[in-house]
MIMARGU-892296 format. One line per 10 residues: number of its first residue (from 1); their letters; for each residue y, x, z of C-alpha. Coordinates in Angstrom, 2 decimals, always signed. Layout:
residues N
NUM) a) Y:X:Z ~ ...
//
This chain:
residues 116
1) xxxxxxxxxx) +0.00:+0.00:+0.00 ~ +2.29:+3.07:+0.56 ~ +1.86:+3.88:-3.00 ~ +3.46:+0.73:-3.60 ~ +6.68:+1.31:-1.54 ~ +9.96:+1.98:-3.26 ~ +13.08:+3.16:-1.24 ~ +15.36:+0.66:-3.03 ~ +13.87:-2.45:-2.42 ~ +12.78:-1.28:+1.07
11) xxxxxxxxxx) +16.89:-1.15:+1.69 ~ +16.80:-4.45:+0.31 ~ +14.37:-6.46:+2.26 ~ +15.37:-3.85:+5.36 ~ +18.97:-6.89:+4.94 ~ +16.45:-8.88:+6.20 ~ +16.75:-10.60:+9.81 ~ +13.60:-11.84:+9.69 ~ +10.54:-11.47:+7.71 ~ +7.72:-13.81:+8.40
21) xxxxxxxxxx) +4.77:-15.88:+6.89 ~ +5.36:-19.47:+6.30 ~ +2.04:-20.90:+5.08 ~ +1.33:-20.35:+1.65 ~ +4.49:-18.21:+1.34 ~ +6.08:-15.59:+2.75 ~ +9.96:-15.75:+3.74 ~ +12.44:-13.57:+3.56 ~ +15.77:-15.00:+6.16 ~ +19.26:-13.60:+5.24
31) xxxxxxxxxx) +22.64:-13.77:+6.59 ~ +25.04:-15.52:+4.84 ~ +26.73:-11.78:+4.34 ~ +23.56:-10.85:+2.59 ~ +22.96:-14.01:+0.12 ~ +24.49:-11.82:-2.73 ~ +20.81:-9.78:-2.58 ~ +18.34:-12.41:-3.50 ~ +19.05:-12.22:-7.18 ~ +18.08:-8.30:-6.71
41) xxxxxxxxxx) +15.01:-9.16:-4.42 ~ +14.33:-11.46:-7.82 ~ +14.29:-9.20:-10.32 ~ +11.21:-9.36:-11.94 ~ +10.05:-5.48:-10.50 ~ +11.25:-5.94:-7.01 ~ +9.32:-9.60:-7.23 ~ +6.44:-8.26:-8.25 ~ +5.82:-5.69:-6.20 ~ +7.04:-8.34:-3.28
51) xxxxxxxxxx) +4.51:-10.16:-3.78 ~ +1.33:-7.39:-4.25 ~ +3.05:-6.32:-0.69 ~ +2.22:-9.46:+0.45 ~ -1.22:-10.34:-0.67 ~ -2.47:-6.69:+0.04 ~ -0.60:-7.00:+3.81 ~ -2.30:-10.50:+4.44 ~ -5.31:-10.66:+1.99 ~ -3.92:-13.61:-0.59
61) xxxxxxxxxx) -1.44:-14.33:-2.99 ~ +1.96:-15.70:-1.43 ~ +5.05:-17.44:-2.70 ~ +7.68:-15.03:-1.92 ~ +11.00:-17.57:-0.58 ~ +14.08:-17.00:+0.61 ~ +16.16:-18.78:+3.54 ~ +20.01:-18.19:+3.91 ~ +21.11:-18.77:+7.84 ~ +22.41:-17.21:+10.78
71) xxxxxxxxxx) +20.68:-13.64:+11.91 ~ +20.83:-14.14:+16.05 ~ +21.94:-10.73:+16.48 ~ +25.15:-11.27:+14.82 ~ +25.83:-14.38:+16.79 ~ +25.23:-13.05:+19.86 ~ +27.39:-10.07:+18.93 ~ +30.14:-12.16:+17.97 ~ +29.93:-14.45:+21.26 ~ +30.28:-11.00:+22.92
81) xxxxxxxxxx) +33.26:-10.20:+21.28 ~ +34.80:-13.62:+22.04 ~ +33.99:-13.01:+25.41 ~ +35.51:-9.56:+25.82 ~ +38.73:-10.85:+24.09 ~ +39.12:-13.71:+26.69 ~ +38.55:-10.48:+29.78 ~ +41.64:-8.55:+28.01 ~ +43.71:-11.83:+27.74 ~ +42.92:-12.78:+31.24
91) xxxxxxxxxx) +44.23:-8.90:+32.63 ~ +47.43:-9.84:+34.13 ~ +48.56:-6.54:+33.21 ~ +47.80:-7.39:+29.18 ~ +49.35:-10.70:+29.94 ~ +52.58:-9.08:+31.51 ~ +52.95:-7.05:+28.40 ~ +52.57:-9.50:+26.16 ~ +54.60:-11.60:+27.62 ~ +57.62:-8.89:+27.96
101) xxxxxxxxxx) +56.99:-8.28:+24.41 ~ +56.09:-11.12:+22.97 ~ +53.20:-9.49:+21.64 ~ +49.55:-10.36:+20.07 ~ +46.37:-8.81:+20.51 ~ +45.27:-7.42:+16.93 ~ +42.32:-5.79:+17.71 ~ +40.04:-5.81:+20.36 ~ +37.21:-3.41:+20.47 ~ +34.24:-2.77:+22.97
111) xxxxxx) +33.83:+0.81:+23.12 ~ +30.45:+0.70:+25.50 ~ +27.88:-0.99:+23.38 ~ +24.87:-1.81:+25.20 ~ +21.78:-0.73:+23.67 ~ +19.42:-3.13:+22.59
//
């Protein structure tokens, strides 16, 4: 199956938030952000060899599908943002200055990422 592998559609399907099997087919779930790569994953090549991925990995030929949604990770990153924003807004010190200056936060950046 190695022999199969090709870096460029690896980079492809690695867009992926989820890969799973969905009975008779397997799915491929993207982000909205990463819609634009399903006509690639398509292309007749990268379909192909999709699918003889799939039937050597689970022993039988497979629709190969596609699902456009939400990947969890990014929500959850996003809700984290939000919720570090709403910390710096609530720091009466922030709020002081932006008051005084009638000022806006621009950007707001957490600098100590937890590792997941």
């Amino acid at each position: 199956m190695k022999s199969k592998a090709k870096p460029g559609l690896a980079a492809l399907v690695g867009n992926a938030y989820r890969v799973r099997r969905n009975g008779p087919a397997v799915v491929i779930f993207l982000d909205k952000q990463h819609a634009n790569l399903i006509p690639m994953l398509k292309m007749p090549q990268n379909f192909q060899l999709l699918a003889e991925l799939a039937e050597d990995f689970f022993g039988e030929n497979l629709n190969i599908n596609y699902s456009i949604g939400h990947d969890p990770r990014l929500l959850k990153q996003i809700k984290r943002e939000e919720e570090a924003l709403e910390i710096v807004k609530s720091n009466a010190a922030v709020k002081f200055v932006l008051e005084q200056f009638n000022g806006t936060i621009v950007n707001c950046q957490i600098l100590n990422k937890p590792k997941e």
